[in-house]
PyMOL commands that place a pseudoatom at each C-alpha (Angstrom):
pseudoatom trace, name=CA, resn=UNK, resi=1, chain=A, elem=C, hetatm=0, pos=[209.380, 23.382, 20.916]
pseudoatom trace, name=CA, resn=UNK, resi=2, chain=A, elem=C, hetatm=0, pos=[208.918, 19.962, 22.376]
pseudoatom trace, name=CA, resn=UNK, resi=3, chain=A, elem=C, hetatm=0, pos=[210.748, 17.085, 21.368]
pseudoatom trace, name=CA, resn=UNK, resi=4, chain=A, elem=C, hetatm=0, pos=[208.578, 15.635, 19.583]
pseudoatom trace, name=CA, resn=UNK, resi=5, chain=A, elem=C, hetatm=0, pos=[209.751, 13.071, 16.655]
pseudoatom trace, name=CA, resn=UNK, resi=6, chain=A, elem=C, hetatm=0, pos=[213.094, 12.329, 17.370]
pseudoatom trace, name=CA, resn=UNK, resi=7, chain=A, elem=C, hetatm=0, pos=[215.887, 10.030, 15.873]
pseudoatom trace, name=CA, resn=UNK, resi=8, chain=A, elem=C, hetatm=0, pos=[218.399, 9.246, 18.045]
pseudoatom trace, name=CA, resn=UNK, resi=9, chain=A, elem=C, hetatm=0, pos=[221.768, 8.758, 15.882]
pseudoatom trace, name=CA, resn=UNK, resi=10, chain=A, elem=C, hetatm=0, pos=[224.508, 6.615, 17.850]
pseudoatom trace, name=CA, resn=UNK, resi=11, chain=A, elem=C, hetatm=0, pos=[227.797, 8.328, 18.629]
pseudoatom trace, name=CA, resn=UNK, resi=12, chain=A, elem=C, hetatm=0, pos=[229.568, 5.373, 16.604]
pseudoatom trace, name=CA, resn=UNK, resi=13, chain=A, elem=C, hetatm=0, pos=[228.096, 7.517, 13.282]
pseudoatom trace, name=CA, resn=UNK, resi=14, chain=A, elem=C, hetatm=0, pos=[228.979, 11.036, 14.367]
pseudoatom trace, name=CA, resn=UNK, resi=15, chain=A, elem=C, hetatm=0, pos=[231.451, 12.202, 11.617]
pseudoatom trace, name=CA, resn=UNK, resi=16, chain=A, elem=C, hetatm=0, pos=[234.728, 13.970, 13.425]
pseudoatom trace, name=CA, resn=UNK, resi=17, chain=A, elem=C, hetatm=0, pos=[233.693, 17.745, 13.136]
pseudoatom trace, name=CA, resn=UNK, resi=18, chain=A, elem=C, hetatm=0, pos=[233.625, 20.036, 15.734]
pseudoatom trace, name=CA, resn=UNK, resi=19, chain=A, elem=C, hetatm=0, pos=[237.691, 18.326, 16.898]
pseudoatom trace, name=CA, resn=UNK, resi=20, chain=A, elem=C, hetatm=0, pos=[238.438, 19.517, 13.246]
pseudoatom trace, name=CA, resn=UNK, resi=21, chain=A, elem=C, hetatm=0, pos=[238.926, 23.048, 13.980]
pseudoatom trace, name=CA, resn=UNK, resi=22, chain=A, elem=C, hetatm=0, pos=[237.976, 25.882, 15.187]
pseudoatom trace, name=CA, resn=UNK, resi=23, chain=A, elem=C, hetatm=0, pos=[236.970, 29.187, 13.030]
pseudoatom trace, name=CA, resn=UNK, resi=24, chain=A, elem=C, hetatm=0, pos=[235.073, 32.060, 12.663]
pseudoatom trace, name=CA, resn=UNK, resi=25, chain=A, elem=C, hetatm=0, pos=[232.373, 33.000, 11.221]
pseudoatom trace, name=CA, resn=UNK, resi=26, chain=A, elem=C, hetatm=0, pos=[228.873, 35.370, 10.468]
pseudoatom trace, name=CA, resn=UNK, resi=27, chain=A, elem=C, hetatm=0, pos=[225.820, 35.868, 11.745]
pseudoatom trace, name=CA, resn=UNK, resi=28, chain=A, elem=C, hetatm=0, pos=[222.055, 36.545, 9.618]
pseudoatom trace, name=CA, resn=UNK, resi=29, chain=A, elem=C, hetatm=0, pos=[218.573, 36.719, 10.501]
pseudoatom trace, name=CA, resn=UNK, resi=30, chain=A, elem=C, hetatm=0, pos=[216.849, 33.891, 13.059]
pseudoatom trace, name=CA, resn=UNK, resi=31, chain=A, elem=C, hetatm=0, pos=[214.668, 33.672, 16.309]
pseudoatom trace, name=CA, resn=UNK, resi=32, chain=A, elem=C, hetatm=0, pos=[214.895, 31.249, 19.608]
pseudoatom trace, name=CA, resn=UNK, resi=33, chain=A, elem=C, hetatm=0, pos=[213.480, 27.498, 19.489]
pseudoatom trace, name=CA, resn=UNK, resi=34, chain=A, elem=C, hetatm=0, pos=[214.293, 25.180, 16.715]
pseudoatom trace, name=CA, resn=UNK, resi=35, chain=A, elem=C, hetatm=0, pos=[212.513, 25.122, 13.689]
pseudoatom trace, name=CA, resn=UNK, resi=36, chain=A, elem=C, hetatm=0, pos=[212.028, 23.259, 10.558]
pseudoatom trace, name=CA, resn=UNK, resi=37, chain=A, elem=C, hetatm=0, pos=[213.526, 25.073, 7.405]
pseudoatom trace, name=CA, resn=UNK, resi=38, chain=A, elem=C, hetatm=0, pos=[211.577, 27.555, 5.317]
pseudoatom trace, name=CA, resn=UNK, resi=39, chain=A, elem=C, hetatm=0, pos=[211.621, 26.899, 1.614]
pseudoatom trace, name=CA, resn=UNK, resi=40, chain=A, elem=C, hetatm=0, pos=[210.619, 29.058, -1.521]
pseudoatom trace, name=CA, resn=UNK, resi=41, chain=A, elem=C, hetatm=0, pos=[210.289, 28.632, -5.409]
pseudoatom trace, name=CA, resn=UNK, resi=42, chain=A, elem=C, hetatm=0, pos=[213.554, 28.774, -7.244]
pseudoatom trace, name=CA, resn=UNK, resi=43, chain=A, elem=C, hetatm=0, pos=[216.612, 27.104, -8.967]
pseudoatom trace, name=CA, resn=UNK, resi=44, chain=A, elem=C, hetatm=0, pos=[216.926, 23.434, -8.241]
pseudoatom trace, name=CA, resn=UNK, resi=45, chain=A, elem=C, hetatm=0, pos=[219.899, 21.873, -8.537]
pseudoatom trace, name=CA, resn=UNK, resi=46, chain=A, elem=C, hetatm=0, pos=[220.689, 17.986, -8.906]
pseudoatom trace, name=CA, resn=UNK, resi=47, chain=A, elem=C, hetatm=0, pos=[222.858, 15.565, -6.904]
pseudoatom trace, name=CA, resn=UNK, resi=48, chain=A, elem=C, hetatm=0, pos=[223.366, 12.166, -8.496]
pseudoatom trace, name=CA, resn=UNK, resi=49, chain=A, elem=C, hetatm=0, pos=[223.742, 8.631, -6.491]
pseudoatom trace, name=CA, resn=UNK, resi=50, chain=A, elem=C, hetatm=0, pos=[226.696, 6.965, -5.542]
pseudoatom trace, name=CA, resn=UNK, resi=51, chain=A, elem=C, hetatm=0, pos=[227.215, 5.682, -9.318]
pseudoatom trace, name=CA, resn=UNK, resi=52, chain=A, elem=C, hetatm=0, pos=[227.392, 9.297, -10.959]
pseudoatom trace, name=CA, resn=UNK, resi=53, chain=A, elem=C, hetatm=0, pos=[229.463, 11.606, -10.673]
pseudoatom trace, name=CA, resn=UNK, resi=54, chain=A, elem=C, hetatm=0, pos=[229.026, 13.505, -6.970]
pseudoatom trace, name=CA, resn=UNK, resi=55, chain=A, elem=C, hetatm=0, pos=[228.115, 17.239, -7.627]
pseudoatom trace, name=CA, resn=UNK, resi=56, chain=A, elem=C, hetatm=0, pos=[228.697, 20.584, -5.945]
pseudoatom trace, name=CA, resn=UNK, resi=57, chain=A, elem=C, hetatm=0, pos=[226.743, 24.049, -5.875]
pseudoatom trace, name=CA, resn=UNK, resi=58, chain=A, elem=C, hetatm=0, pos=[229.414, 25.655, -7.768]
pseudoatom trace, name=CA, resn=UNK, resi=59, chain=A, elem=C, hetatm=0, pos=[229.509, 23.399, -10.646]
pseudoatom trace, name=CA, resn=UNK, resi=60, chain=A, elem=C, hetatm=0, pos=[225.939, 22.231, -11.160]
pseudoatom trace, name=CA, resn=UNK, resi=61, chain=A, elem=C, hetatm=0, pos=[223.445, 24.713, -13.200]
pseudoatom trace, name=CA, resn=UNK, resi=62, chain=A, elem=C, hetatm=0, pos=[220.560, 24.894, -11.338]
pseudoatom trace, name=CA, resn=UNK, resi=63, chain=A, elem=C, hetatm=0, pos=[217.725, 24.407, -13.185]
pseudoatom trace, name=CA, resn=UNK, resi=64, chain=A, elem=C, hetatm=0, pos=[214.407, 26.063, -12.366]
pseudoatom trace, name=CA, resn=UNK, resi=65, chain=A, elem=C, hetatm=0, pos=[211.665, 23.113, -11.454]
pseudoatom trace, name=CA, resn=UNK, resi=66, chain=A, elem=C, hetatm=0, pos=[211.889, 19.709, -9.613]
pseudoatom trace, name=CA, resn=UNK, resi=67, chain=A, elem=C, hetatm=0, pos=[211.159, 17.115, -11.600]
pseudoatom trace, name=CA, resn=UNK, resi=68, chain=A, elem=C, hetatm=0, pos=[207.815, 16.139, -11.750]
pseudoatom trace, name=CA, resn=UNK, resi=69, chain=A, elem=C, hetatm=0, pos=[206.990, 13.140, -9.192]
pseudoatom trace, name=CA, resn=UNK, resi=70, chain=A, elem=C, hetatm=0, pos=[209.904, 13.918, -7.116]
pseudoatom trace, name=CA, resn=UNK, resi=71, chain=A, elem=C, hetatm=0, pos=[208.326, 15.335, -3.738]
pseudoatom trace, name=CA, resn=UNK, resi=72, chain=A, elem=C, hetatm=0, pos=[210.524, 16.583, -0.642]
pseudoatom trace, name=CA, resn=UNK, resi=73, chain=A, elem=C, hetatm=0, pos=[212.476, 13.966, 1.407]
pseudoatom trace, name=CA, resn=UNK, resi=74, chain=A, elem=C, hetatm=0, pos=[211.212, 12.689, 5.152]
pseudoatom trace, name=CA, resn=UNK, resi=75, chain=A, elem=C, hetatm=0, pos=[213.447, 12.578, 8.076]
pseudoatom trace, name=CA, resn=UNK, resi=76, chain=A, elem=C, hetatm=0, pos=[212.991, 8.982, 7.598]
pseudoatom trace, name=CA, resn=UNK, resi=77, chain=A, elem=C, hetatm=0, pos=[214.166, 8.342, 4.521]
pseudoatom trace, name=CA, resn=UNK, resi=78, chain=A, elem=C, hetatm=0, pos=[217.593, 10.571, 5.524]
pseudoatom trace, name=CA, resn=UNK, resi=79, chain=A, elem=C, hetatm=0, pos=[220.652, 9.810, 7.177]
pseudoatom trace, name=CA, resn=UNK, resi=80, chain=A, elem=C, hetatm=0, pos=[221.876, 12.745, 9.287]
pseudoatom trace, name=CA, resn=UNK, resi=81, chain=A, elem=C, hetatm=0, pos=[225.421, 13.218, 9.902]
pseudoatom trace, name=CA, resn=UNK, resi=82, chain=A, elem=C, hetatm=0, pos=[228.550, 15.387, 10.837]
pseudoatom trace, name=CA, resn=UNK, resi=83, chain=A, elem=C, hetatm=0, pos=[230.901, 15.781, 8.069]
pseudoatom trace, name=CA, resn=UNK, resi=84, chain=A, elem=C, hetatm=0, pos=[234.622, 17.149, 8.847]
pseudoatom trace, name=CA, resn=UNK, resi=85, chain=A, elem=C, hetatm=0, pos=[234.630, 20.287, 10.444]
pseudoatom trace, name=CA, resn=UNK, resi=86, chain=A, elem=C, hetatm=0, pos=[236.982, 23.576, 9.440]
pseudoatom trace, name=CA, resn=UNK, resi=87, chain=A, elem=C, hetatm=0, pos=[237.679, 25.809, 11.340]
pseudoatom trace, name=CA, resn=UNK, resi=88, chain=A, elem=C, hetatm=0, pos=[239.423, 29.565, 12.297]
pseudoatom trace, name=CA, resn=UNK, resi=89, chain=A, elem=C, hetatm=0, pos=[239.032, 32.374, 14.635]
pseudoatom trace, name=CA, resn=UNK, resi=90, chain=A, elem=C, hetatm=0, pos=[237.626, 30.230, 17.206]
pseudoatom trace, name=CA, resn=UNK, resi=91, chain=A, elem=C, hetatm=0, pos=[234.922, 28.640, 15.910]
pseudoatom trace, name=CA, resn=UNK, resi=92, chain=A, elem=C, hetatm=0, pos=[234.203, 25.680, 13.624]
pseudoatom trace, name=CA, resn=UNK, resi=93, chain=A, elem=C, hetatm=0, pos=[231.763, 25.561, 10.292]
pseudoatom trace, name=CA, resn=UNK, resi=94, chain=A, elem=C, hetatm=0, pos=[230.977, 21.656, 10.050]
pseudoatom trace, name=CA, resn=UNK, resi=95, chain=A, elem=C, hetatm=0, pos=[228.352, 19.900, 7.274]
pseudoatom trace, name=CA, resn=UNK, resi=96, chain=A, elem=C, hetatm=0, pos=[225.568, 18.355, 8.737]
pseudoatom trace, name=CA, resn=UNK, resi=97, chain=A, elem=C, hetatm=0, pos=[225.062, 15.845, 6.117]
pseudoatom trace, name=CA, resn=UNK, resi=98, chain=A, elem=C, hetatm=0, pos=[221.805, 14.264, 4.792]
pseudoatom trace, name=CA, resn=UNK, resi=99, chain=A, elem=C, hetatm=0, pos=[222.290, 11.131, 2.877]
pseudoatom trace, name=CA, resn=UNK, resi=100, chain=A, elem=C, hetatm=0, pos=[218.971, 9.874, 0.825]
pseudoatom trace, name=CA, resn=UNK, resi=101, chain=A, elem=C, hetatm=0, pos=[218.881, 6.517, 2.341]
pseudoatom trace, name=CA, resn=UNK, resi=102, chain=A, elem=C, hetatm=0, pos=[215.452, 6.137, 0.309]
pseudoatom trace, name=CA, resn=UNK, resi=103, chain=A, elem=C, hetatm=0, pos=[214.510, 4.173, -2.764]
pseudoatom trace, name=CA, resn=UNK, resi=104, chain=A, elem=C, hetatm=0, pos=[213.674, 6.985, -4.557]
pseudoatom trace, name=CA, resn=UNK, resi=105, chain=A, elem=C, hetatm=0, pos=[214.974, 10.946, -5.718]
pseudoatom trace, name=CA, resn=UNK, resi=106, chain=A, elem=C, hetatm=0, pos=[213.651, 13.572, -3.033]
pseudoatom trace, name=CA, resn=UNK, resi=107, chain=A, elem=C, hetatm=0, pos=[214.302, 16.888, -2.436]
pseudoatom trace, name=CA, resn=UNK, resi=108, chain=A, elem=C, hetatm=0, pos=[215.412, 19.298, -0.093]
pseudoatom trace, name=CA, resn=UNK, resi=109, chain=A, elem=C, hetatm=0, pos=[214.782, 23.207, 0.028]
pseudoatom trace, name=CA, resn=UNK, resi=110, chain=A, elem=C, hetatm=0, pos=[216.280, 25.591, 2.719]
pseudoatom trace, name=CA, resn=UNK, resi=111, chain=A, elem=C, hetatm=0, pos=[217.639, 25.934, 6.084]
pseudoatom trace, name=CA, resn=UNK, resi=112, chain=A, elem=C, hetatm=0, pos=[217.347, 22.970, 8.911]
pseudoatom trace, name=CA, resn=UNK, resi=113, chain=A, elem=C, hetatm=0, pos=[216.430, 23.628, 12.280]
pseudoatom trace, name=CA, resn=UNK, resi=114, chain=A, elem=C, hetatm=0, pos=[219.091, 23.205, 14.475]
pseudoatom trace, name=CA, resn=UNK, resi=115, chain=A, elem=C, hetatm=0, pos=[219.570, 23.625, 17.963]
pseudoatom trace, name=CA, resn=UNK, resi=116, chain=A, elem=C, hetatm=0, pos=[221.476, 22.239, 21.238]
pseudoatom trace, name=CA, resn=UNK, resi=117, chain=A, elem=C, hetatm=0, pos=[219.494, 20.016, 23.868]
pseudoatom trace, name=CA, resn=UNK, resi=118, chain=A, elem=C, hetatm=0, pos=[220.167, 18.340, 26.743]
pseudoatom trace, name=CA, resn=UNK, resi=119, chain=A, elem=C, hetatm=0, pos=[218.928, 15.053, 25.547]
pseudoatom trace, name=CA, resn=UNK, resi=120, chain=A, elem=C, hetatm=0, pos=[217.227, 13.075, 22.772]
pseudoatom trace, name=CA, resn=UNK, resi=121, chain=A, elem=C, hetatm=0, pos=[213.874, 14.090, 24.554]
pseudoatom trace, name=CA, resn=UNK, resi=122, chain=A, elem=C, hetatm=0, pos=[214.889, 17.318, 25.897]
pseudoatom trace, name=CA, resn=UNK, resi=123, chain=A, elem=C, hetatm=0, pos=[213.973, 21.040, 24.873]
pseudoatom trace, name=CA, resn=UNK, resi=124, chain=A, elem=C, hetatm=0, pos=[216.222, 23.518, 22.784]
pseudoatom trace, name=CA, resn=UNK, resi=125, chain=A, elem=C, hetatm=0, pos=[218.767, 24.929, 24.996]
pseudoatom trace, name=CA, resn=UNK, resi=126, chain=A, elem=C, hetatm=0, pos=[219.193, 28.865, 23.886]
pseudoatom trace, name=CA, resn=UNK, resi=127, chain=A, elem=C, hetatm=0, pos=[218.914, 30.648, 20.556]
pseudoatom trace, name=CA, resn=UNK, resi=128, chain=A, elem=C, hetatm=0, pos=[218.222, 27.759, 17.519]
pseudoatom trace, name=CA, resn=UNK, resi=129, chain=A, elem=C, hetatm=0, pos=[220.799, 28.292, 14.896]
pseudoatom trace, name=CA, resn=UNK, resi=130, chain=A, elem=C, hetatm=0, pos=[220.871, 32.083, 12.774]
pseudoatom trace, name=CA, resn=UNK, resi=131, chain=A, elem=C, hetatm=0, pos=[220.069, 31.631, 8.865]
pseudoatom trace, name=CA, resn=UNK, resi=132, chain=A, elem=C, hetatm=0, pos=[222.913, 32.853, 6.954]
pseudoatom trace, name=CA, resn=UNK, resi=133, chain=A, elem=C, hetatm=0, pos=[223.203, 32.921, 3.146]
pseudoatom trace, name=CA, resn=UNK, resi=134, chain=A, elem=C, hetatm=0, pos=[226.058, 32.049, 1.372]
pseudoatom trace, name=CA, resn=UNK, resi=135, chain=A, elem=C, hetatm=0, pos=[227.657, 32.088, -2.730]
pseudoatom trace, name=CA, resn=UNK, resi=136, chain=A, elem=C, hetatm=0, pos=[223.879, 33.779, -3.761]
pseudoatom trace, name=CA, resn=UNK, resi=137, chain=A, elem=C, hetatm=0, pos=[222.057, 30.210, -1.730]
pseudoatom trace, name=CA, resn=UNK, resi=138, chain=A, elem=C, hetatm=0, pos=[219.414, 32.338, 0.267]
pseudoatom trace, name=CA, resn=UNK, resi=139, chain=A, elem=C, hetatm=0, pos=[217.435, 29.041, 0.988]
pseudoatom trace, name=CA, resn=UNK, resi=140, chain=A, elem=C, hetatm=0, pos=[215.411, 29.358, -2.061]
pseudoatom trace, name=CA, resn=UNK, resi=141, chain=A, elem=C, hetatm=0, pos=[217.582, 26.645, -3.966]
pseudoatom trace, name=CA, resn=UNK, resi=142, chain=A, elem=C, hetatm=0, pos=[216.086, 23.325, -3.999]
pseudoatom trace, name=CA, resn=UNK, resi=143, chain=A, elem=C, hetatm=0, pos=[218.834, 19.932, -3.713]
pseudoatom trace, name=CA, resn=UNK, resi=144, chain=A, elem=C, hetatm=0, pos=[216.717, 16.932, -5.561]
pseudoatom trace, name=CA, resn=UNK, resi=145, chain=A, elem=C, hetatm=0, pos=[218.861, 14.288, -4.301]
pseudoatom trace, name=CA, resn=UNK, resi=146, chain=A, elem=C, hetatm=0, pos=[218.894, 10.672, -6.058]
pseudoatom trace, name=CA, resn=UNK, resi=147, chain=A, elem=C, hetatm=0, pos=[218.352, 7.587, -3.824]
pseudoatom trace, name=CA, resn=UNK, resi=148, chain=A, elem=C, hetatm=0, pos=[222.130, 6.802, -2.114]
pseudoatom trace, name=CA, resn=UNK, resi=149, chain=A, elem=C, hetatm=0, pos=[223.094, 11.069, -2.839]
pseudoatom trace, name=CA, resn=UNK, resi=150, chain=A, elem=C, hetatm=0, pos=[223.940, 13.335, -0.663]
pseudoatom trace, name=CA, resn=UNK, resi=151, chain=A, elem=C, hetatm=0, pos=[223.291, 17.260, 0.661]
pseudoatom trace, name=CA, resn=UNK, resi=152, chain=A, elem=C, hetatm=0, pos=[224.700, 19.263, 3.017]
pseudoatom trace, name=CA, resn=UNK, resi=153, chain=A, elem=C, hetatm=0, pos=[224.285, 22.643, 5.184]
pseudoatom trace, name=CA, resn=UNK, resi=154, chain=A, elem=C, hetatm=0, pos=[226.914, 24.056, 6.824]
pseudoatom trace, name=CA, resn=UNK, resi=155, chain=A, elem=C, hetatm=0, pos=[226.391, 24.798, 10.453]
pseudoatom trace, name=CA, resn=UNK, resi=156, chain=A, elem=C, hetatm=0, pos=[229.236, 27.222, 12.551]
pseudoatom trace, name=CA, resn=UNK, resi=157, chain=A, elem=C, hetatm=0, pos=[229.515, 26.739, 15.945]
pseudoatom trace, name=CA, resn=UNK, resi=158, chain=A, elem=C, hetatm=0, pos=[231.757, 28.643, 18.679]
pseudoatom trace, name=CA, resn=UNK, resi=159, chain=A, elem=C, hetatm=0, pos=[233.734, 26.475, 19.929]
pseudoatom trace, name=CA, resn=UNK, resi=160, chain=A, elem=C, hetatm=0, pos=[234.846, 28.033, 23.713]
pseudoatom trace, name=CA, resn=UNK, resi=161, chain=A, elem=C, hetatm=0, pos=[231.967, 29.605, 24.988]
pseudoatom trace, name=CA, resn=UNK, resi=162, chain=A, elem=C, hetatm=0, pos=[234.222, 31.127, 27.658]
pseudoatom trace, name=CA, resn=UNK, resi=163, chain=A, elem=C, hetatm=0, pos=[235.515, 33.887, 25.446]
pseudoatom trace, name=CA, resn=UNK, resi=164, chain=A, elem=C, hetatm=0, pos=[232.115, 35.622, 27.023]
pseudoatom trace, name=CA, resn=UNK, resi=165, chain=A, elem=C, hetatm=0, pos=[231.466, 36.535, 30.271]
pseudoatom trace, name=CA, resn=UNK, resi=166, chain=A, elem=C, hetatm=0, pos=[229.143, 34.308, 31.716]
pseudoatom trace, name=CA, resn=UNK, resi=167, chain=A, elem=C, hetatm=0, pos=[226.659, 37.254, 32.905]
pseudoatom trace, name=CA, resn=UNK, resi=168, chain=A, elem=C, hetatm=0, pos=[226.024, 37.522, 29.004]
pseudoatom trace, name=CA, resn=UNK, resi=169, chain=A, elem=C, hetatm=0, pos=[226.352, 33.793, 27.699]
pseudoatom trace, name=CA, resn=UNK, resi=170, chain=A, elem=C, hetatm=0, pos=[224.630, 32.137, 30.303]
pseudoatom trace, name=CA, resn=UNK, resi=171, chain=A, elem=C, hetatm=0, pos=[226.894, 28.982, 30.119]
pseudoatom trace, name=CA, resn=UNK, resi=172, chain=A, elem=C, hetatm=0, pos=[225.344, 25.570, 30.568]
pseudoatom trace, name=CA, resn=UNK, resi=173, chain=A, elem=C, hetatm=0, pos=[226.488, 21.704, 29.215]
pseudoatom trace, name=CA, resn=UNK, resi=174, chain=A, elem=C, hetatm=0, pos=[224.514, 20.230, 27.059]
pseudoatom trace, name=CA, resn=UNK, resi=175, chain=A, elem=C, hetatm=0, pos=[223.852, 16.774, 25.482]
pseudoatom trace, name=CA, resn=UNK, resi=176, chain=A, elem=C, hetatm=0, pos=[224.143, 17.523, 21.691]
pseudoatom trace, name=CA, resn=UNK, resi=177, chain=A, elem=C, hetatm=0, pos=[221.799, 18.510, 18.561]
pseudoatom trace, name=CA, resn=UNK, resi=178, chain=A, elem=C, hetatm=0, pos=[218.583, 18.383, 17.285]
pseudoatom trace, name=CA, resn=UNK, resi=179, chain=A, elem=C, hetatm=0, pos=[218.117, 18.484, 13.797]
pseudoatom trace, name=CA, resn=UNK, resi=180, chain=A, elem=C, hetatm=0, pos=[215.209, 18.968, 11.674]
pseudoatom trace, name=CA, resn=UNK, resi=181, chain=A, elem=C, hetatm=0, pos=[215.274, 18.465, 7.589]
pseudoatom trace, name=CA, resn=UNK, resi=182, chain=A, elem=C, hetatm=0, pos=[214.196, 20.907, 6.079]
pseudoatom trace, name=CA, resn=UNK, resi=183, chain=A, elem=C, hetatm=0, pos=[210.362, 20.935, 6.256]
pseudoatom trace, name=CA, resn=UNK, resi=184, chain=A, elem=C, hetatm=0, pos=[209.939, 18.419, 8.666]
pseudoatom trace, name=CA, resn=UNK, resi=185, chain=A, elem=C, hetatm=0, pos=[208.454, 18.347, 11.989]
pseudoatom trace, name=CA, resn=UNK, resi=186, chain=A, elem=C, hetatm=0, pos=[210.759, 14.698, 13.120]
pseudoatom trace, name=CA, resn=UNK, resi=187, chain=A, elem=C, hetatm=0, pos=[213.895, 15.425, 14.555]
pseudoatom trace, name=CA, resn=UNK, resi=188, chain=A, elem=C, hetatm=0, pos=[217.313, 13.907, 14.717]
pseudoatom trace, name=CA, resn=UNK, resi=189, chain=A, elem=C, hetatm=0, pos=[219.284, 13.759, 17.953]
pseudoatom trace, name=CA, resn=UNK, resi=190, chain=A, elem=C, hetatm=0, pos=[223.247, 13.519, 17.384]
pseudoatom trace, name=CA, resn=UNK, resi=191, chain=A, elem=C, hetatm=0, pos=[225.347, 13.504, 20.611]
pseudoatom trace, name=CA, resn=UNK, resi=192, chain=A, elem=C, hetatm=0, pos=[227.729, 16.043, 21.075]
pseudoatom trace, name=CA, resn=UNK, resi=193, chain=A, elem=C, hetatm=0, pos=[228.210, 17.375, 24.752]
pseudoatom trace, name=CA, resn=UNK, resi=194, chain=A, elem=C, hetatm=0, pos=[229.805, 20.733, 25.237]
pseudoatom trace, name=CA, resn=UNK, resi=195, chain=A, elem=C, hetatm=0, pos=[228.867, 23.735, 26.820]
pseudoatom trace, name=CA, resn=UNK, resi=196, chain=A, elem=C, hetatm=0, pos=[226.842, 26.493, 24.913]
pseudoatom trace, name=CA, resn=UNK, resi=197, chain=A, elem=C, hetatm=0, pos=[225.144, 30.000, 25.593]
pseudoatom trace, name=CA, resn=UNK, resi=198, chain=A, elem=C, hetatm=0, pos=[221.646, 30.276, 27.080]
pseudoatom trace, name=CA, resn=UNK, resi=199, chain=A, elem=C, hetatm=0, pos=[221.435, 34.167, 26.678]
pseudoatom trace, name=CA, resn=UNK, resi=200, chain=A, elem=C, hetatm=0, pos=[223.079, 34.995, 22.895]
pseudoatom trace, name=CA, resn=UNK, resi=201, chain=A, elem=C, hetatm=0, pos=[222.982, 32.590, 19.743]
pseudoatom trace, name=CA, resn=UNK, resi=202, chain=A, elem=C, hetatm=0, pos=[226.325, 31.168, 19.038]
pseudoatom trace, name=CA, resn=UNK, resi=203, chain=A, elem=C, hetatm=0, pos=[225.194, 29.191, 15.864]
pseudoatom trace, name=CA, resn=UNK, resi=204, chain=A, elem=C, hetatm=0, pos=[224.572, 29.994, 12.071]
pseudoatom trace, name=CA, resn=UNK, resi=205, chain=A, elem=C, hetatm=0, pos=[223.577, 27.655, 9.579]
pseudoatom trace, name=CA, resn=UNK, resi=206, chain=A, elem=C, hetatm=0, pos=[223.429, 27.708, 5.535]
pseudoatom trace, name=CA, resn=UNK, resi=207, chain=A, elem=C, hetatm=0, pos=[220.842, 26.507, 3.194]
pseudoatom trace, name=CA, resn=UNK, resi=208, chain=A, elem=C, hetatm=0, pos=[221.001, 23.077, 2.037]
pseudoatom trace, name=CA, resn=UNK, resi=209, chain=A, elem=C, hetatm=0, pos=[223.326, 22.734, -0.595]
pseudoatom trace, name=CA, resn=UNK, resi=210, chain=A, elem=C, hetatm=0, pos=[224.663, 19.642, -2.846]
pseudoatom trace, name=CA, resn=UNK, resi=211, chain=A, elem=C, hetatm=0, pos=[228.003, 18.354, -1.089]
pseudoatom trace, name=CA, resn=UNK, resi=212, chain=A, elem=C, hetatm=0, pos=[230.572, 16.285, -2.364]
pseudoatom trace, name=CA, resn=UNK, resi=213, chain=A, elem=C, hetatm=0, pos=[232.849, 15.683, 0.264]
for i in range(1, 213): cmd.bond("trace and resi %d" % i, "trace and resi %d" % (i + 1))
show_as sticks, trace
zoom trace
């Protein structure tokens, strides 16, 4: 998939992460090339603005509609972010954070895309990111998030790519992420240069979830 629609975010807002740790992780179902999340009816859950009290998935009920008028956030109405990374076992799980930086509540259902490039304008390099579903979120949970709220999916990433031969990785640098929201076809670019795997997928990422940290 081209690289078409892209936000570049400066380095100066990239979030410490993947220096955070390093941990391991799982692996679900996925294919090559980045795509925007899939989404499904089911339990919505609620994440209030900067004035309420900031939620999690554990302690919110979901309930089972969105709201009436609220309708699913834009890339450009979202800030995109790395959150603090924790890690073990050699790789890293790190929140890549969407902040509603919109006047009004929107809503996100599912799994970004996410994938490595070589530049703000340059293709996925290897396998996008592997869905993986975590504490019953299968990516049919919907976040409505109110105007300065915040969501989060998880993304794991190895962090040495030497651990595999480089017959079967495929080894190459590469310039940082692309991320689509959920359900968008407008990319963000965050800069993150590292090497990654051209031949075997060394990324998972969760469903979008509500995020307090």
């Amino acid at each position: 998939m081209g690289a078409r629609g892209v936000r570049v975010v400066p380095v100066a807002a990239v979030i410490v992460a993947l220096a955070a740790g390093c941990s391991g992780g799982a692996s679900s179902s996925g294919g090559a090339g980045t795509q925007a999340g899939g989404t499904s009816a089911g339990p919505v859950t609620t994440v209030p603005g900067p004035t309420g009290t900031q939620a999690n998935s554990s302690s919110v009920a979901p309930t089972t509609t969105v709201p009436v008028g609220v309708s699913g956030c834009k890339t450009a109405e979202l800030g995109v972010a790395l959150g603090r990374g924790d890690g073990a076992a050699g790789s890293t799980y790190v929140p890549i954070v969407f902040t509603n930086n919109g006047s009004r509540a929107c809503s996100l259902t599912g799994y970004p895309g996410v994938s490595y490039t070589q530049g703000a304008n340059g293709e996925p390099v290897g396998p996008a990111a592997t869905r993986e579903a975590f504490e019953g979120n299968d990516g049919g949970v919907a976040v409505v998030i109110a105007a300065g709220g915040r969501a989060a999916a998880t993304l794991r990433t190895v962090n040495d790519v030497g651990v595999y031969p480089a017959d079967t990785c495929g080894p190459v640098a590469v310039a940082g992420l692309r991320i689509y929201p959920p359900d968008n076809t407008e990319s963000v670019f965050i800069p993150m240069a590292r090497q990654t795997c051209t031949k075997i997928g060394i990324l998972t990422i969760r469903a979008v979830a509500a995020y307090n940290g």
